[in-house]
C-alpha positions as CSV (number, residue, x, y, z in Angstrom):
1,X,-61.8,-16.5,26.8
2,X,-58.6,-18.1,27.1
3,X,-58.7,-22.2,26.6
4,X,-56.5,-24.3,28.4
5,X,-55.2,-25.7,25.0
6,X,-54.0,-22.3,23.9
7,X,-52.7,-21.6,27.5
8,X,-50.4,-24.7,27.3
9,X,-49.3,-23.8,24.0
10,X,-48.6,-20.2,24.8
11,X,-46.7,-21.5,28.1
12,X,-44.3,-23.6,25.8
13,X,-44.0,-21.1,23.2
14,X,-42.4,-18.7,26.4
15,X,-40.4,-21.8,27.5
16,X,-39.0,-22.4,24.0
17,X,-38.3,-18.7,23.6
18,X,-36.1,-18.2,27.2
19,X,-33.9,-21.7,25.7
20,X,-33.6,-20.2,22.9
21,X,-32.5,-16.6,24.5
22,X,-30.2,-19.1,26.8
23,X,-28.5,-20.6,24.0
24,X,-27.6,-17.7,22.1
25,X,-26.5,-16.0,25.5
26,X,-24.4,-18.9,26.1
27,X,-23.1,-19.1,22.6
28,X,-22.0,-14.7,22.9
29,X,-20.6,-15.6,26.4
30,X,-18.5,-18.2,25.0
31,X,-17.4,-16.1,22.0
32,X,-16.5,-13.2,23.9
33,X,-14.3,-15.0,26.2
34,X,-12.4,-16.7,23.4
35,X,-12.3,-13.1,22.3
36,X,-10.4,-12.3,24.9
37,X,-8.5,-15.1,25.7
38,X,-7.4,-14.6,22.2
39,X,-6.2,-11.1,22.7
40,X,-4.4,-12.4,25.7
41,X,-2.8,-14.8,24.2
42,X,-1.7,-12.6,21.6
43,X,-0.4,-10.1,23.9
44,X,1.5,-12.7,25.9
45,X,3.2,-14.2,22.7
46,X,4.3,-10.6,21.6
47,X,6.3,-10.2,25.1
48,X,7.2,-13.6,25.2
49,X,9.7,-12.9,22.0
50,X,12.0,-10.6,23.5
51,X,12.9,-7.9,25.9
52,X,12.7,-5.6,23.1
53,X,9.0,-6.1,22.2
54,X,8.4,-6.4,26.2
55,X,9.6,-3.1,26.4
56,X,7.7,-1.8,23.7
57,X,4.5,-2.9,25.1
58,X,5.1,-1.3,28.2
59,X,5.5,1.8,26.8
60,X,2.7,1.4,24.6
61,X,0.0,0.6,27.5
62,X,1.7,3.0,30.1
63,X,3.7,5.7,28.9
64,X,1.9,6.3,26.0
65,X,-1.6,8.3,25.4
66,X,-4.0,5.5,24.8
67,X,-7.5,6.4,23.5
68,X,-9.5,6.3,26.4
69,X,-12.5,6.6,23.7
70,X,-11.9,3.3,21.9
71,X,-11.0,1.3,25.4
72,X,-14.4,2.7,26.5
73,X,-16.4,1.9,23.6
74,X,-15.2,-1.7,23.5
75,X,-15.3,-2.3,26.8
76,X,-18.8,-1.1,28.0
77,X,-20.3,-3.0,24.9
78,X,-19.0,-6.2,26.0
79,X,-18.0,-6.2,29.6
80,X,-19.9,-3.4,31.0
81,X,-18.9,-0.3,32.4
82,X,-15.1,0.5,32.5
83,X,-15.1,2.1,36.3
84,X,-17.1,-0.8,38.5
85,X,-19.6,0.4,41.4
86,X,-18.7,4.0,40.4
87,X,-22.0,5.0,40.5
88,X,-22.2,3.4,44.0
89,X,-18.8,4.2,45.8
90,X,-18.4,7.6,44.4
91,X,-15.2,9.8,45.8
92,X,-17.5,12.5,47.4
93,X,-13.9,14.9,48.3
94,X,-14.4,15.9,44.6
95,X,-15.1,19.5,44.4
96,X,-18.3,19.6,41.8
97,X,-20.0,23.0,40.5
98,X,-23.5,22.6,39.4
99,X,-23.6,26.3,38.2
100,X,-24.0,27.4,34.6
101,X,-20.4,28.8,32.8
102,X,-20.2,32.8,33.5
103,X,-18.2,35.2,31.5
104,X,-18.2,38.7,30.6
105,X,-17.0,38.1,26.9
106,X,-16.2,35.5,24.3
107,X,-14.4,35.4,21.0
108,X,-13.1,32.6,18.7
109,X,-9.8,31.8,19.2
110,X,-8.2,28.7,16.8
111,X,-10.2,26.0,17.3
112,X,-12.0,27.1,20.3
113,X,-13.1,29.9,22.2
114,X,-11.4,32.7,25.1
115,X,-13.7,33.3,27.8
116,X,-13.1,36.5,29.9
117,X,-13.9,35.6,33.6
118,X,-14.1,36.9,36.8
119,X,-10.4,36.5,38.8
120,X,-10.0,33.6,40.7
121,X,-12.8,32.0,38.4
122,X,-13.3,27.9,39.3
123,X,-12.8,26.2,35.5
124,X,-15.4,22.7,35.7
125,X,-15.3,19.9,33.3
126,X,-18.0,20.4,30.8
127,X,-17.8,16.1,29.9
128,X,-16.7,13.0,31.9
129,X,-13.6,11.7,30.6
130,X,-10.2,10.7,31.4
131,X,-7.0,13.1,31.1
132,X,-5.2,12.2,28.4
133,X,-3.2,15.3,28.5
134,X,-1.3,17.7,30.9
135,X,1.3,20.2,29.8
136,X,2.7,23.6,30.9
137,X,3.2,25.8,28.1
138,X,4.1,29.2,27.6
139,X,1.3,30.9,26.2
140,X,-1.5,29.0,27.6
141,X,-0.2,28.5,31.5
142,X,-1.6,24.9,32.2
143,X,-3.4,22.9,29.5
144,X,-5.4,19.5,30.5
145,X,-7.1,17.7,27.7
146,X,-10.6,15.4,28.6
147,X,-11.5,12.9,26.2
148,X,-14.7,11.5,26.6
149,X,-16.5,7.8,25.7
150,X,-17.6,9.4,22.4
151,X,-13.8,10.6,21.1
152,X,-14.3,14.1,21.9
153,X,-11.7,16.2,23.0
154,X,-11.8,19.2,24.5
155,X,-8.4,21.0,25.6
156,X,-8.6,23.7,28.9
157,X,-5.7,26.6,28.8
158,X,-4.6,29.4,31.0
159,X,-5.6,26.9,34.6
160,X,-4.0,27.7,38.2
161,X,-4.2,25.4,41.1
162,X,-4.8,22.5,39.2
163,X,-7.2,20.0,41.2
164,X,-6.1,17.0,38.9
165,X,-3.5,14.9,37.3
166,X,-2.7,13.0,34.2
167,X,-4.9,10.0,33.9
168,X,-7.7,11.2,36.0
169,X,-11.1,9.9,35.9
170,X,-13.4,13.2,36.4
171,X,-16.6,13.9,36.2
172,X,-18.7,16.2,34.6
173,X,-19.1,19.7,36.3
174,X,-15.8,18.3,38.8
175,X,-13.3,21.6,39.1
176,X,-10.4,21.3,37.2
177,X,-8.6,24.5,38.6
178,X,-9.1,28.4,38.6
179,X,-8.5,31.1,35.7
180,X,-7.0,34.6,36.2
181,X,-9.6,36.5,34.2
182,X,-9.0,34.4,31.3
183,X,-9.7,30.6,29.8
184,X,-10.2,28.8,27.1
185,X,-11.7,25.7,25.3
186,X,-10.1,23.7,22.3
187,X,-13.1,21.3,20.8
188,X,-11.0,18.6,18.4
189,X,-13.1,15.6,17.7
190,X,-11.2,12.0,16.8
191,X,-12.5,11.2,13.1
192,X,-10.4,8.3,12.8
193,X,-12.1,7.0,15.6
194,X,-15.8,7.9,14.1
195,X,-14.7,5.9,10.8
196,X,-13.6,2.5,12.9
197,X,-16.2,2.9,15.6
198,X,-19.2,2.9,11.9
199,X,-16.6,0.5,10.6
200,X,-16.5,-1.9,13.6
201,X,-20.8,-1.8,13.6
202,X,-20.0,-3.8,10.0
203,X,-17.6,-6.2,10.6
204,X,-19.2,-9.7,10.9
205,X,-16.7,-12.5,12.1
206,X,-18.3,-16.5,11.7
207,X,-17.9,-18.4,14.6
208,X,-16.1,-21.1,12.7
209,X,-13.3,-19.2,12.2
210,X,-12.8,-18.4,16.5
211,X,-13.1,-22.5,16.4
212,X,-10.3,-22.4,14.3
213,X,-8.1,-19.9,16.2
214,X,-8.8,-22.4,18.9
215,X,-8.0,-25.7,17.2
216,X,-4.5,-23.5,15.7
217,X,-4.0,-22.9,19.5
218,X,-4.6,-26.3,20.6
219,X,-2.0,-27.7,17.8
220,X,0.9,-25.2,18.4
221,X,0.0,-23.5,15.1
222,X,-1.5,-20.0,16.7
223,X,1.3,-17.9,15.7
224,X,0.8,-18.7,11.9
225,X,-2.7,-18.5,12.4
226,X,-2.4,-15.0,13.7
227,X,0.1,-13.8,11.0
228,X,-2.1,-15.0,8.3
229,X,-5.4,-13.6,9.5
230,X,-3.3,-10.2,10.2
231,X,-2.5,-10.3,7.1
232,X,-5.8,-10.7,5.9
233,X,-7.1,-7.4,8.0
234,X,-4.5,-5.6,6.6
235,X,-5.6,-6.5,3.1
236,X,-9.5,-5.8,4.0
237,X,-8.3,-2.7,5.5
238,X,-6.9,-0.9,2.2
239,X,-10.4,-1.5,0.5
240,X,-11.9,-0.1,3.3
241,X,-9.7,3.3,3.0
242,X,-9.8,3.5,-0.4
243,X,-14.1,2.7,-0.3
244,X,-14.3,5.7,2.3
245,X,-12.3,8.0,0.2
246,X,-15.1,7.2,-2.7
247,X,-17.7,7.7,0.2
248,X,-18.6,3.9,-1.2
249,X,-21.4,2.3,1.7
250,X,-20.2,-0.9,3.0
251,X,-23.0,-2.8,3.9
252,X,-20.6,-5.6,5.7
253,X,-17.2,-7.1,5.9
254,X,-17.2,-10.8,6.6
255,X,-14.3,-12.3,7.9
256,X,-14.2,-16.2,7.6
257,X,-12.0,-19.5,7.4
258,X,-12.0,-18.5,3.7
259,X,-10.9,-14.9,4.4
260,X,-11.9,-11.6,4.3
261,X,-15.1,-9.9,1.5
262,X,-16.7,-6.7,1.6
263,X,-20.4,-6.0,0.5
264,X,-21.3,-2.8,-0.8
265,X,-24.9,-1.1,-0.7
266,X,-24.1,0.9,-3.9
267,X,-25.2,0.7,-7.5
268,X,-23.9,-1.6,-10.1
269,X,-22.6,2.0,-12.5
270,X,-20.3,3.0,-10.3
271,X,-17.3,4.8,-12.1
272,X,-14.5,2.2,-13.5
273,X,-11.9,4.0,-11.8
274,X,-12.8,4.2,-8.4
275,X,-13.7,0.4,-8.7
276,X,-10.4,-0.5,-10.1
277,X,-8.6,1.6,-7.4
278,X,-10.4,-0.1,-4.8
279,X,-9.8,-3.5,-6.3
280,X,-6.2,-3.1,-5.9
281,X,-5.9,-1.2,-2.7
282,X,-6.1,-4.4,-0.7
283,X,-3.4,-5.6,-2.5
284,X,-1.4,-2.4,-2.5
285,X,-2.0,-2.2,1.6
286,X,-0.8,-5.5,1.7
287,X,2.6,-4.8,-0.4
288,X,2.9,-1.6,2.0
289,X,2.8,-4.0,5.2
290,X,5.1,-6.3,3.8
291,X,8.0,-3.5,3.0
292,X,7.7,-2.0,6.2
293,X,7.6,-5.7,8.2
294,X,10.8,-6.1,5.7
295,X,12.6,-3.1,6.7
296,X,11.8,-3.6,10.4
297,X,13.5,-7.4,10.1
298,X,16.5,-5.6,8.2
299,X,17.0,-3.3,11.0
300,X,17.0,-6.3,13.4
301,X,13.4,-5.1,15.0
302,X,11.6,-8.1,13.8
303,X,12.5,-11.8,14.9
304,X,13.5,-14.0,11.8
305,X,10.6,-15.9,12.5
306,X,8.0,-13.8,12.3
307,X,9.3,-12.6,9.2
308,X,10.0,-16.2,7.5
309,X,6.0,-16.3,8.4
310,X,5.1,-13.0,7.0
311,X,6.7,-13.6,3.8
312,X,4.9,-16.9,3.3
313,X,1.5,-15.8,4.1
314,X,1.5,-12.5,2.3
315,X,3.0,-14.2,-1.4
316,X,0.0,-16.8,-0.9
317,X,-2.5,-14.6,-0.2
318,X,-1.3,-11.6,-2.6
319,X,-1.0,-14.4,-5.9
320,X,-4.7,-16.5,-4.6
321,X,-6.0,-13.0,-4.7
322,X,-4.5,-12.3,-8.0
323,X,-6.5,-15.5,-9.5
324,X,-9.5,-14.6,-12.0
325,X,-11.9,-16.1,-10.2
326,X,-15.1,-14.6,-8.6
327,X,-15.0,-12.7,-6.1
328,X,-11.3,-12.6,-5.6
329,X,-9.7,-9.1,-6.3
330,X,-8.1,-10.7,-9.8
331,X,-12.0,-10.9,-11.1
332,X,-12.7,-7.4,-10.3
333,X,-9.4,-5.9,-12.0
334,X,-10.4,-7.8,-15.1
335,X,-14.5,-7.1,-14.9
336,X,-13.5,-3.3,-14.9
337,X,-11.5,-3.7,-17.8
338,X,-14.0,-6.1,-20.1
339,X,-16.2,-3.1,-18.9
340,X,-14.2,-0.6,-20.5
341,X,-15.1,-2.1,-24.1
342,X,-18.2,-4.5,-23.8
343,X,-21.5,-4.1,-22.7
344,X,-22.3,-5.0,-19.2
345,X,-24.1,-8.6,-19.2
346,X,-21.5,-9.3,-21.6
347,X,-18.4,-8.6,-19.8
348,X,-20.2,-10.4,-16.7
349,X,-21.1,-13.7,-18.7
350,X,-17.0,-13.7,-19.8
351,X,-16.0,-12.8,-16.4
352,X,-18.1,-16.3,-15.6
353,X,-16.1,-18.0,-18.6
354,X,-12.9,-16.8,-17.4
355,X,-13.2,-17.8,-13.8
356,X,-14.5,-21.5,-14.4
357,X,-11.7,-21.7,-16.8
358,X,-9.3,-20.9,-14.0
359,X,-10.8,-22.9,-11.5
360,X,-10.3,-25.9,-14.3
361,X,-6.7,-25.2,-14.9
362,X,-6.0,-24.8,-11.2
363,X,-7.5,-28.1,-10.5
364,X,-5.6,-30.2,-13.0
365,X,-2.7,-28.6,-11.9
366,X,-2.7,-29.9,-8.8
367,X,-3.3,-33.7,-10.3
368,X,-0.9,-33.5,-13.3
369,X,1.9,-31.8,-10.5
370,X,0.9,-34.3,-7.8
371,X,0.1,-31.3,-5.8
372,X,-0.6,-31.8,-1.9
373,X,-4.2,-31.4,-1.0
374,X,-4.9,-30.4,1.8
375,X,-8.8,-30.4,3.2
376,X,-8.4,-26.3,3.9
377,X,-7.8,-26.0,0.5
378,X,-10.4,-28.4,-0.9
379,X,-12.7,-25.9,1.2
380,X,-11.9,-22.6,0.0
381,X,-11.9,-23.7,-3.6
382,X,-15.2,-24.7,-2.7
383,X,-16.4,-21.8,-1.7
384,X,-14.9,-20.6,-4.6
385,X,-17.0,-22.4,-6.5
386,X,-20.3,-21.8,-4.7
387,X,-19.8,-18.3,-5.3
388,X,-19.0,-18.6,-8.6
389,X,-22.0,-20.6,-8.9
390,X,-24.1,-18.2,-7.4
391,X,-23.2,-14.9,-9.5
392,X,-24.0,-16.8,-12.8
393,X,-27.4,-17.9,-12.1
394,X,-27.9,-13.8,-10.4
395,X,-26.5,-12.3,-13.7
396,X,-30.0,-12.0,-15.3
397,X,-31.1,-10.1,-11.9
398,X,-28.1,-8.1,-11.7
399,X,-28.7,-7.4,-15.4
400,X,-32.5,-6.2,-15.1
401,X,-31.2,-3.9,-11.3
402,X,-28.2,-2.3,-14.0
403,X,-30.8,-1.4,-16.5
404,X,-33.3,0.3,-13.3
405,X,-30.6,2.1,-12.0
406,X,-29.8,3.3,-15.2
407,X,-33.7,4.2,-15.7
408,X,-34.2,6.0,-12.2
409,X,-30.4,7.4,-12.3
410,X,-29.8,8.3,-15.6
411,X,-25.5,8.2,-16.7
412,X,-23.8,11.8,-16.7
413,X,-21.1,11.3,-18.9
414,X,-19.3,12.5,-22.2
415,X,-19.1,9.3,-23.8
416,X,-22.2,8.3,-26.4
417,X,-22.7,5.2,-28.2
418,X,-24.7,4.5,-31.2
419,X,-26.8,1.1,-30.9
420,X,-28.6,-0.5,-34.3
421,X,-32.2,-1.9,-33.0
422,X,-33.8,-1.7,-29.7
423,X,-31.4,-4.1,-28.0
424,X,-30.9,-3.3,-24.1
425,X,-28.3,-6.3,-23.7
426,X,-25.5,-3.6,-25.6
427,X,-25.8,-1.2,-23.0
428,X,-22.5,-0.1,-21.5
429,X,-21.0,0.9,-18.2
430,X,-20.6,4.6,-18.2
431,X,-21.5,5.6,-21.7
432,X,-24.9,6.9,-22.6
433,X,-26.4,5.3,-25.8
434,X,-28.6,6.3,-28.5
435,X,-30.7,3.8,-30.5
436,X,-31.2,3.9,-33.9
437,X,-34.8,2.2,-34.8
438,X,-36.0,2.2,-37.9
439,X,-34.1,5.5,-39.4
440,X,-34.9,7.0,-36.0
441,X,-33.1,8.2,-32.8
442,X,-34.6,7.3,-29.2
443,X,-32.4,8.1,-25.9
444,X,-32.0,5.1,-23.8
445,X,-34.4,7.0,-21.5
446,X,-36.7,6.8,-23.7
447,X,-36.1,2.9,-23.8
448,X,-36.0,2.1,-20.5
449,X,-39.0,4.1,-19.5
450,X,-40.9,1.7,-22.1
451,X,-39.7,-1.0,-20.5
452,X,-40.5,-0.3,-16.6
453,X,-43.3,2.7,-16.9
């Protein structure tokens, strides 16, 4: 039997659970407008600067094949569905076949198939989707490509008395055209769009750092504000190219008011060199944006301006990066390389050494050179720190997951080393080891099974 006491406090848990779904919906709304108002503005500023880039816009958003895929996606999640009512106030003059696909024979033909039909055979749209594509060609009579909300593309050849145009909204099983005894399908699915569409699920952007797009706004300071944090997605970007090549998992990437970090789900023994490539791809994506922004200015595409900004902001962030201090891309060139030649906790506990060291000798630098502190900097060097902080104390963990992995993955490579005594804390990255105890061999197997059986 319910009591009244537990009916009361049931009734305000419900009451404090609906605030708290208001709250956060309020809080989304309010994000996702300055989303967009952000985009606007962005938009707006790129017109703003000349006719050129007007120009260039317009034929970007109209003359241009725009993925109807990615405008779908993004849309639909956060505004709802692209085409409003059109489930209500459908356009019922649409010829529609509800009939299963006929043909008397079909064979493989490039990347799709050539159906043999019947003459005068109506051709329906196997997918909703919009036309991204309508050609006359030679071999093919009429082509019309659909691409759906998923990135899937699917191409339609040898079409008379076409039904539709370019840009079309259809629906699936709408008639397209007929086929003169012969049609085909050409299947080609956007990968690019696959790898941003699992990308875009990670990316995790802080709040704080839409209240500062806003306060950069409100103090005339959006444009550098934009170039920086451009510059910063640019950076993020090559790790994230150069992690899928490696088929790395990214578990997130975190963009904040201190700038951009990927976190992996992977194991600590990764190879050297694909860590070490993907350590300096941010920096080499960087270099790459800055030469082409370069030759763009040179051949009087880009405003001055923009480039004067571009030039600051990617020297600051391509030197802070350089810095040896956790986890800035510096730390990880040089903890691949103490890897190469000292054991693992070692080379950590060094990396440590090195980075406080920095952090000290970037400090006094700023007092013994009067340096101007700002309170942005003050923050990210606190951050810095925390991190820093953080990774020393977790070494002993990270040290005891290293020696697991090793235990339940065992290390395929050529390299052995011989270790005196039964000491786990010489174990290298990469190398298998053999332990010399008391004038005999053990595996390091053999070890780490003692230690974790």
């Amino acid at each position: 039997m319910i009591t009244k006491e537990s009916f009361n406090k049931l009734n305000k848990k419900n009451e404090d659970t609906k605030k708290n779904y208001l709250y956060k919906f309020l809080f989304t709304t309010a994000v996702k407008i300055l989303i967009v108002t952000i985009l606007f503005l962005s938009s707006l500023i790129y017109i703003k600067q000349s006719d050129k880039n007007k120009e260039k816009y317009k034929n970007f958003v109209y003359n241009n094949s725009l993925s109807f895929a990615k405008i779908y996606s993004i849309y639909n999640q956060y505004l709802g569905d692209v085409v409003p009512f059109k489930n209500i106030f459908k356009d019922n003059t649409k010829q529609v076949s509800t009939e299963k696909i006929t043909y008397e024979k079909i064979e493989k033909e490039g990347d799709g198939y050539l159906l043999t039909v019947s003459s005068e055979y109506p051709v329906s749209s196997v997918q909703s989707g919009i036309i991204i594509k309508s050609v006359s060609s030679d071999k093919y009579n009429n082509l019309i490509t659909i691409q759906d909300k998923n990135g899937l593309n699917i191409t339609y050849g040898y079409l008379d008395n076409l039904n539709v145009k370019l840009y079309d909204y259809v629906e699936k099983g709408e008639i397209l055209g007929t086929a003169n005894k012969n049609y085909t399908w050409f299947f080609k699915r956007i990968m690019s769009f696959y790898l941003m569409k699992n990308i875009y699920k990670k990316i995790d952007v802080s709040p704080y750092l839409l209240v500062v797009f806003f306060i950069a706004f409100t103090a005339g300071l959006f444009k550098d504000m934009l170039t920086f944090f451009s510059i910063i997605v640019v950076h993020e970007m090559g790790h994230v190219i150069t992690s899928s090549l490696y088929k790395w998992k990214i578990k997130k990437i975190s963009f904040g008011i201190c700038g951009g970090f990927i976190t992996y789900d992977e194991m600590i023994d990764k190879p050297l060199k694909e860590e070490f490539l993907i350590s300096i791809s941010g920096l080499l994506m960087q270099t790459l944006f800055y030469l082409i922004c370069f030759f763009l200015y040179k051949k009087n595409i880009l405003d001055e301006g923009v480039m004067v900004l571009i030039q600051k902001y990617h020297f600051s962030v391509f030197l802070f990066n350089l810095l040896p201090i956790i986890p800035l891309d510096g730390s990880k060139i040089i903890s691949v390389f103490l890897n190469v030649f000292i054991p693992y906790k070692k080379a950590s506990k060094i990396l440590c050494y090195v980075s406080f060291f920095m952090v000290l000798i970037v400090t006094l630098s700023c007092f013994i050179y009067d340096f101007k502190i700002e309170y942005s900097y003050v923050m990210i060097f606190a951050f810095l720190i925390k991190k820093l902080i953080a990774y020393w104390k977790d070494i002993p963990h990270l040290f005891n997951r290293f020696l697991f992995e090793r235990y339940a993955c065992p290390v395929k490579s050529k390299k052995t080393k011989i270790i005196n005594g039964n000491n786990l804390e010489k174990i290298k990255r990469r190398v298998r080891h053999v332990f010399l105890i008391k004038g005999k061999y053990y595996n390091e197997s053999y070890l780490l099974s003692k230690k974790f059986d």
